[in-house]
DRENBA-128257 format. One record per residue (C-alpha): x, y, z; residue in one letter. Coordinates in steps of 0.5 Angstrom, whole numbers. Example, Ala and Ser with C-alpha at 12.3 -4.5 7.8 and 13.67 -1.06 7.14 Angstrom:
2
25 -9 16 A $
27 -2 14 S $
end
This chain:
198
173 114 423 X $
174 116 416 X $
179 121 413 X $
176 128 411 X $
174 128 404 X $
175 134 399 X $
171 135 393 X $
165 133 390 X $
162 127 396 X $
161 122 389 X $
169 122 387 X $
172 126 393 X $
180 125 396 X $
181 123 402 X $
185 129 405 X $
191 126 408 X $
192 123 400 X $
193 130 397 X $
197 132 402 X $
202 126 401 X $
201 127 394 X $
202 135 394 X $
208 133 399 X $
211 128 393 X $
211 134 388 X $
214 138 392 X $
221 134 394 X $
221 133 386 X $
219 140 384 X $
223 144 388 X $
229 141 385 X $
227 141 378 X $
226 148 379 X $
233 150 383 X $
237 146 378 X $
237 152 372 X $
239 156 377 X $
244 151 381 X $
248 150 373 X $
248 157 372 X $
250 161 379 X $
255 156 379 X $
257 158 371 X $
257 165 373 X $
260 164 380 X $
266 161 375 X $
267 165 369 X $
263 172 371 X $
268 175 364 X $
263 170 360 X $
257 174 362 X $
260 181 363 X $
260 184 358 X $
251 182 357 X $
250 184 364 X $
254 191 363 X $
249 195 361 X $
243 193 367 X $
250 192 372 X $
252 200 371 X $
246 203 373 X $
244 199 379 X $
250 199 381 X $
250 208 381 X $
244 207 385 X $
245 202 390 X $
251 204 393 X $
252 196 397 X $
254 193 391 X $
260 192 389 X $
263 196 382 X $
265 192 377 X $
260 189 373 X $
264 181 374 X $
264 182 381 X $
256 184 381 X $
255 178 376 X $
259 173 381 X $
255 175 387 X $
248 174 384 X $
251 167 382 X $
253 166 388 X $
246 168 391 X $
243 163 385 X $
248 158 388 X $
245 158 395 X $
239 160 394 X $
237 154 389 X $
241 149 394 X $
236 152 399 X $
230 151 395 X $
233 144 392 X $
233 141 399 X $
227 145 402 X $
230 149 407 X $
227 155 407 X $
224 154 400 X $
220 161 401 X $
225 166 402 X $
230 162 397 X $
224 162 391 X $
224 170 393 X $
232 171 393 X $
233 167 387 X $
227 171 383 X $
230 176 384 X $
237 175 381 X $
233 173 375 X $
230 179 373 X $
236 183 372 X $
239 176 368 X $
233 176 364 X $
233 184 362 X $
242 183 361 X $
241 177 357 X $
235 175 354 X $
234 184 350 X $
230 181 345 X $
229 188 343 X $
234 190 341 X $
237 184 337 X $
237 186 330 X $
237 180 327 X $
230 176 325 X $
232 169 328 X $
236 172 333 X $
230 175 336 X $
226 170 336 X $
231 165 340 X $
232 172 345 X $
224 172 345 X $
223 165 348 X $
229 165 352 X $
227 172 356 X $
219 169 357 X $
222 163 359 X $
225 166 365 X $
218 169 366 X $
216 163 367 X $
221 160 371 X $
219 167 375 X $
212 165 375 X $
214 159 379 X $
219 161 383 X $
213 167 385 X $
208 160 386 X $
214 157 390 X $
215 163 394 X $
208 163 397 X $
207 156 398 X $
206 154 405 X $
207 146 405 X $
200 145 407 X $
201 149 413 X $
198 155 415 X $
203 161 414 X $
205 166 419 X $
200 171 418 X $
194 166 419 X $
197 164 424 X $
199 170 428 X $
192 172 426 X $
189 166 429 X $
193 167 435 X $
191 173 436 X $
183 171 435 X $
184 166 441 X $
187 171 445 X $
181 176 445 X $
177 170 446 X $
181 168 452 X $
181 176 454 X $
173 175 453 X $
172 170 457 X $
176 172 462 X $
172 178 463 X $
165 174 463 X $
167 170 469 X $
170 176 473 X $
164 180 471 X $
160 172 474 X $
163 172 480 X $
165 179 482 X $
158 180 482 X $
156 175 487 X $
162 176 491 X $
160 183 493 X $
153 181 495 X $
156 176 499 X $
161 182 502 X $
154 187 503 X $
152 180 508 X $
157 180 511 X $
159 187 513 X $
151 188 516 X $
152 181 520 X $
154 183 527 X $
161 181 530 X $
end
């Protein structure tokens, strides 16, 4: 039996080939997307007094709202690099890589709105670089979001609590036809019986 095909019949892929090949750039992707994250959580996890000083102005007004985090601006700038850190190890290896692409897309925004202000840089060329770098990370956000939603070529738990779900109501129909089915013939049999004499 051949393989199922995929695209136009002329030049079509064999499906098990596209999944070998999706699987290959996955093992090879995840860690070349972690690995920004690895280098610069462990950065930050090692010398928070480097950032600091770039994150104080995103770090205060979260922090006065988010009651769970710690007070000072390094102890904030460690644990997001310690949550780069893990996280990135995380998606570099492929265990849970859809949780760890959110987890570590949400550290880099508020990176990205310390570190790369480009709006507020005075100087014409400083500008420029804060530009690239700060649409450099919305890249790397757009990434890590395609990361987060990657299911592996398999179903996500949605679909597949939604599929469950179809083959329990079409189990529950067919339960209910055959209990109509035989019901039916079972009572007639019960009137027959009940007019036989003993």
């Amino acid at each position: 039996m051949l393989p199922p095909l995929v695209g136009n019949p002329a030049n079509a892929v064999p499906t098990d080939t596209l999944e070998k090949a999706m699987s290959l750039l996955r093992v090879l992707g995840r860690p070349m997307l972690a690995s920004m994250f690895l280098t610069g959580g462990l950065n930050s996890v090692r010398d928070p007094k480097e950032v600091a000083p770039a994150a104080e102005p995103v770090v205060q007004p979260v922090t006065e709202r988010v009651s769970a985090l710690p007070d000072r601006t390094e102890q904030v700038v460690r644990l997001n690099g310690a949550v780069q850190v893990a996280a990135g190890l995380m998606l570099a290896t492929g265990r849970m890589p859809r949780p760890a692409a959110l987890a570590i897309a949400a550290t880099l925004v508020p990176t990205t709105l310390a570190g790369h202000r480009f709006w507020e840089a005075e100087d014409p060329s400083q500008r420029a670089e804060q530009r690239i770098h700060f649409f450099k990370n919305m890249s790397m956000l757009g990434g890590l979001l395609i990361a987060a939603d990657d299911t592996g070529a398999r179903p996500s738990v949605v679909w597949r609590g939604s599929h469950a779900a179809r083959g329990l109501r079409r189990d529950a129909g067919l339960v209910r036809r055959s209990v109509r089915a035989t019901t039916g013939p079972a009572a007639a049999a019960g009137r027959v019986r009940a007019k036989l004499p003993v």
